[in-house]
VOGU-3710 file (C-alpha; in Angstrom, 3 decimals, decimal comma):
1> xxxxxxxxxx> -117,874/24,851/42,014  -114,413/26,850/42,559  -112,522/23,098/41,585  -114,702/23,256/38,535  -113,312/26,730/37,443  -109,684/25,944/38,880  -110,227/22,282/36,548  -111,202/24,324/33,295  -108,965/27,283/33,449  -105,926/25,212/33,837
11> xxxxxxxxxx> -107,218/22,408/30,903  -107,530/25,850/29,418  -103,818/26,965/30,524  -102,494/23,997/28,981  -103,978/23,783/25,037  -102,818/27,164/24,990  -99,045/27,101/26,725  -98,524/23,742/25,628  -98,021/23,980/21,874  -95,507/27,209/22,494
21> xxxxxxxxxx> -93,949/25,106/25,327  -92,821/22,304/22,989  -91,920/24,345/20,384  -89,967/26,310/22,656  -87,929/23,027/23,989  -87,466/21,813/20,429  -85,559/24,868/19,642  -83,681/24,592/23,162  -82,659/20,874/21,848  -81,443/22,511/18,403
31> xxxxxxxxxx> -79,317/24,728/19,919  -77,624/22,220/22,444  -77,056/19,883/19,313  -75,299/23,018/17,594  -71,702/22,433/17,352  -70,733/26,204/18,120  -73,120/25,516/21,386  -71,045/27,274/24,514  -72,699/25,653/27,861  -72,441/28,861/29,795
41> xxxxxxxxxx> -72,094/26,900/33,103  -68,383/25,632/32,192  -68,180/28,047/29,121  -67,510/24,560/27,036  -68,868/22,690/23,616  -69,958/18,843/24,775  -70,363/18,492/21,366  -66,263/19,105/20,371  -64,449/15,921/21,705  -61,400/17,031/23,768
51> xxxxxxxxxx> -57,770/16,503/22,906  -55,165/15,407/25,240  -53,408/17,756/26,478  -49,495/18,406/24,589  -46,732/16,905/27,369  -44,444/19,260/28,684  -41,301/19,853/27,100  -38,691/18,208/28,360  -34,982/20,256/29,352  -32,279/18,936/28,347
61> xxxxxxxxxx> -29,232/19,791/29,945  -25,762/19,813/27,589  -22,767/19,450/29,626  -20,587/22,325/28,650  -16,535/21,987/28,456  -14,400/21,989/31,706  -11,629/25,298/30,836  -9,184/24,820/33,344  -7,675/27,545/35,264  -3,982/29,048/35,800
71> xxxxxxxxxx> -2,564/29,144/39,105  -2,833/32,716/38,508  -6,786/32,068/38,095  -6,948/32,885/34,677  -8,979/30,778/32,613  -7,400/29,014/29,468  -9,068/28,522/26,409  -8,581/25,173/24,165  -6,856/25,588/20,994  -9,473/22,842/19,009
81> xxxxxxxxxx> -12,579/23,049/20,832  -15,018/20,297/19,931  -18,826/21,222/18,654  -21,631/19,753/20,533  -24,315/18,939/18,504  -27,674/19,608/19,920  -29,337/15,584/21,032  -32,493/15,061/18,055  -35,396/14,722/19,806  -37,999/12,732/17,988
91> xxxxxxxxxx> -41,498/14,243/17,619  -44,350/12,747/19,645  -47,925/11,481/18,396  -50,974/12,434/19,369  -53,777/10,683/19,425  -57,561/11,266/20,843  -57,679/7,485/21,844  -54,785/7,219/24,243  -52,204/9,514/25,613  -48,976/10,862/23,874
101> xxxxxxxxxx> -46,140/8,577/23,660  -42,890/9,112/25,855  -39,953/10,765/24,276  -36,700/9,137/23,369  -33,772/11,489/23,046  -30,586/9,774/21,658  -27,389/12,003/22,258  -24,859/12,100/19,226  -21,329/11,475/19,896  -19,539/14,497/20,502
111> xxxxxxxxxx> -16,933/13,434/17,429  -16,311/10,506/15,071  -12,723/10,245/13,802  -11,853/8,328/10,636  -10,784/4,742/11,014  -7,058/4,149/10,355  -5,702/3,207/7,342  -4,893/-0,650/6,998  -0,875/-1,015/7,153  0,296/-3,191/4,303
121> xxxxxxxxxx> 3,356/-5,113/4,797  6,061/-3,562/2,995  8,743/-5,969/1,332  12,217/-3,777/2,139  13,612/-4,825/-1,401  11,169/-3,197/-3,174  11,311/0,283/-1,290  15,546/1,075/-1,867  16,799/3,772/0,512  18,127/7,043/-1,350
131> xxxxxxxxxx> 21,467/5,921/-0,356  20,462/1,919/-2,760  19,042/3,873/-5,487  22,110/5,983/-5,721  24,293/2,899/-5,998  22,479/-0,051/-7,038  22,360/-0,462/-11,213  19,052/-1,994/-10,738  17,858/0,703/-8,493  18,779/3,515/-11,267
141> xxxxxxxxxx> 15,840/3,596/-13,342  12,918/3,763/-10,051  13,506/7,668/-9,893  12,465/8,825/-13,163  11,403/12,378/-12,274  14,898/12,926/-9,916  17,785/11,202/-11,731  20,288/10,098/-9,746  23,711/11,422/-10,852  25,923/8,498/-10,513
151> xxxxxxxxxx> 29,758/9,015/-12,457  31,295/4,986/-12,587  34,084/3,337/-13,793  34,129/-0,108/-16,017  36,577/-2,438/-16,738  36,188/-5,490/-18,848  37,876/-8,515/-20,525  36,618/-10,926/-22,748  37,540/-13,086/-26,456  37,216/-11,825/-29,949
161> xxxxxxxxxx> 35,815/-13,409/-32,711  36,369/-11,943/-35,967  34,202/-12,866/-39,304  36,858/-14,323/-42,330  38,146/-10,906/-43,303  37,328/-9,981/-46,933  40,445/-8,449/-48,335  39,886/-7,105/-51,624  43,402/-6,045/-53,886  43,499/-5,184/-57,317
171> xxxxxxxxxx> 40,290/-6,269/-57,838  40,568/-9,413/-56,342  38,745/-11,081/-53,735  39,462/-12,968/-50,926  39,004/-14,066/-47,449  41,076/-14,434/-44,939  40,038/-16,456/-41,621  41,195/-15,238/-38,282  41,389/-16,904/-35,323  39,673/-16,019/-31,998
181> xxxxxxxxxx> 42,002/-13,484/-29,758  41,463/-11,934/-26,921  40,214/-8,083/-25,915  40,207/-5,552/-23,263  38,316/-2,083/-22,556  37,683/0,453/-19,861  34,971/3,596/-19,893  34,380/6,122/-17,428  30,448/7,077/-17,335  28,023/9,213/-15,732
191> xxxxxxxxxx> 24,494/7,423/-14,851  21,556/9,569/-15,211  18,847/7,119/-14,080  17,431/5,037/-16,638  19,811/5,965/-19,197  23,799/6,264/-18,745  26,076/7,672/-20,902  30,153/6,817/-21,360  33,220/6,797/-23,035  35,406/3,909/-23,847
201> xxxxxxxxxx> 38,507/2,703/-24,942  38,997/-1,246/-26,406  41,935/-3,213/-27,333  41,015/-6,172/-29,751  43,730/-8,649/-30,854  43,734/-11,814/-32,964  46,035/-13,676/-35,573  45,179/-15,494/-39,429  44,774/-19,124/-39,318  47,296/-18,915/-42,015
211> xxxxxxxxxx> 50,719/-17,389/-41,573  51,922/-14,815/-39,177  49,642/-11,992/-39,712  48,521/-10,256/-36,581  45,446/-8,498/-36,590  45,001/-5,394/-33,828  41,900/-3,161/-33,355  42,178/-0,102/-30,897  38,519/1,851/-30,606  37,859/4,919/-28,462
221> xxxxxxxxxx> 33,700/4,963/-28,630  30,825/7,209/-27,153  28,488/4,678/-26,107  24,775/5,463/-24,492  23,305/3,007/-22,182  19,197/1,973/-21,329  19,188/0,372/-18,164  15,698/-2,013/-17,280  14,879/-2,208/-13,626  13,800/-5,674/-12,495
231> xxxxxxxxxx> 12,804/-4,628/-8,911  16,071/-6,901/-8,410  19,389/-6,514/-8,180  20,238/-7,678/-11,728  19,717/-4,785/-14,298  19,043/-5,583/-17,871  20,506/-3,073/-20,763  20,849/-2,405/-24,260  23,235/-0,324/-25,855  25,072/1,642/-28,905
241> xxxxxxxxxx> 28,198/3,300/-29,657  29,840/5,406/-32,713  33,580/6,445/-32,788  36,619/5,551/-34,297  39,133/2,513/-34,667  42,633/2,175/-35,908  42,873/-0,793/-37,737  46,983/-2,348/-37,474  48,085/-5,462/-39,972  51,690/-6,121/-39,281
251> xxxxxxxxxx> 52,063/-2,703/-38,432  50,166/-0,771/-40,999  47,038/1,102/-39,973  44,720/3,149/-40,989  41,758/5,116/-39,323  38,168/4,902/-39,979  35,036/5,141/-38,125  33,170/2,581/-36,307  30,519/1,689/-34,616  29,099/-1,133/-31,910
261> xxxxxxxxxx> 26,083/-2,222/-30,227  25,446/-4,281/-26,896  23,663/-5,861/-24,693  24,119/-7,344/-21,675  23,111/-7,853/-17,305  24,440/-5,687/-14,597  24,189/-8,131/-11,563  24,815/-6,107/-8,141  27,208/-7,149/-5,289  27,133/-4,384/-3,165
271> xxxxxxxxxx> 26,038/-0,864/-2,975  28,922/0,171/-4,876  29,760/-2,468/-7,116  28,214/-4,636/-10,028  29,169/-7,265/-12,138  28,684/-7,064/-16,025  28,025/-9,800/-18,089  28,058/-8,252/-21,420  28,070/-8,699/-25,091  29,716/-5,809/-27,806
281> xxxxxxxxxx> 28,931/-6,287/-31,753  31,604/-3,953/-33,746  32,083/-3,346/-37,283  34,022/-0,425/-39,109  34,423/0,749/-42,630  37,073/-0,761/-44,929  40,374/0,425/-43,990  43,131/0,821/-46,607  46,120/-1,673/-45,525  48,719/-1,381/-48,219
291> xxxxxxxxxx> 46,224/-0,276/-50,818  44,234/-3,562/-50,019  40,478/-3,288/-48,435  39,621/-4,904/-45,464  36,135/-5,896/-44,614  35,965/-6,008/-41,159  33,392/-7,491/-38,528  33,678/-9,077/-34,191  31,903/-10,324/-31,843  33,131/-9,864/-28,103
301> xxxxxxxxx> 31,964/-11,808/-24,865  33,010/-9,961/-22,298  33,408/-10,158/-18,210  33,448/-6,780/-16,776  33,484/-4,691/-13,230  31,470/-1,799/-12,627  32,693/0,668/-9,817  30,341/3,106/-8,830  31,144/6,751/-7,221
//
């Protein structure tokens, strides 16, 4: 009889706990599922997946620079010291799957210095020395912005060919041919560079074809000078001159102005001396010989010496 009771009160028991039993475990299961759910016995979420844990930094030791000491003990310091950049250190990656990477650390040189300059071979003929330049014609013209102040001295002899003189008299015309004669000239100069400037003094003689008559030409000129470097030793230049020339037939003269141009090759032999190959056009105005007018015009080739100071 006392199972009986025990039987029912506990089928009892049960209908009524049970329904507040399983709702109370369906809320327990709620609240584990709950992502801000704290499991008091290791005060943890299960739900929140763990990362790995960050590695310890790694020390890096830079070596500092050695200051050497005085026999007195003091300590020196270096006049250039040299920066030390810090080493980069490249990040690491995390990842929940596997464990963070190892670190590479890749020092930096302590300095880079510039590469040297590629030495390019130097031909010594093209490069003249202060002492070339101030001697060699073909040198003159490579210093532009510092002249070089050269004085020189020319002397030069050559032949004379004179154009069929047109003598005019009393209204009369006529020519006279002349045959080639010889000539002769010195100048003194001053060379600024690329352009020299000098005064000279030419002797000019020749005779008619016909008869006796002796022809004579004596110039005193101011002549400027453009000298072409060639990176060799022979100088082209070109040239003019104005002055005057006294004009003698059988010993009458007369005075009238003149004037000349030229060309010609300045060929170096040493550092002091050149040869000039050279060429002089001169024509003046009509002197007066005995109240006849002369028309007068020569050519020169000339062979010449240039001495240089």
């Amino acid at each position: 009889m006392r199972v009986k009771i025990v039987i029912v009160v506990f089928s009892l028991f049960c209908l009524l706990v049970d329904p507040v039993l399983a709702e109370t475990l369906q809320v327990a299961k709620v609240y584990r599922d709950y992502p801000g759910y704290i499991n008091p016995a290791v005060c943890e979420n299960p739900n929140v997946s763990k990362s790995p844990a960050a590695p310890a930094p790694q020390i890096i030791v830079v070596p500092l620079p050695v200051i050497p000491e005085t026999a007195a003990g003091t300590s020196v310091k270096p006049e250039n010291p040299v920066a030390v950049p810090a080493p980069a250190v490249e990040p690491a990656t995390a990842t929940s799957q596997s464990a963070a990477s190892p670190v590479t650390v890749t020092p930096s040189p302590a300095s880079s210095l510039p590469a040297p300059a590629p030495v390019e071979n130097v031909d010594p003929l093209k490069v003249p020395t202060a002492k070339t330049m101030a001697t060699y014609p073909a040198y003159a013209s490579l210093r532009d912005d510092n002249p070089v102040n050269v004085p020189y001295l020319s002397l030069w002899a050559g032949m004379v060919a004179t154009h069929d003189v047109d003598v005019e008299y009393n209204h009369n015309s006529t020519e006279v041919p002349i045959d080639n004669g010889f000539a002769g000239g010195a100048a003194v100069g001053y060379d600024f560079g690329p352009v020299r400037l000098e005064i000279e003094g030419s002797y000019r003689d020749s005779n008619a074809e016909e008869g006796d008559a002796d022809l004579k030409v004596r110039a005193l000129m101011a002549n400027v000078y453009a000298d072409f470097n060639t990176g060799g030793t022979a100088t082209p230049y070109l040239g003019a001159g104005v002055g005057v020339a006294d004009v003698d037939v059988e010993h009458e003269d007369d005075q009238v102005l003149a004037g000349q141009v030229a060309a010609g090759i300045l060929f170096a032999v040493t550092e002091k001396v050149a040869i000039d190959l050279g060429y002089r056009f001169m024509m003046t105005d009509d002197p007066d010989i005995n109240g006849a007018e002369l028309e007068l015009r020569q050519h020169t080739a000339l062979l010449g010496v240039q001495i240089r100071f």
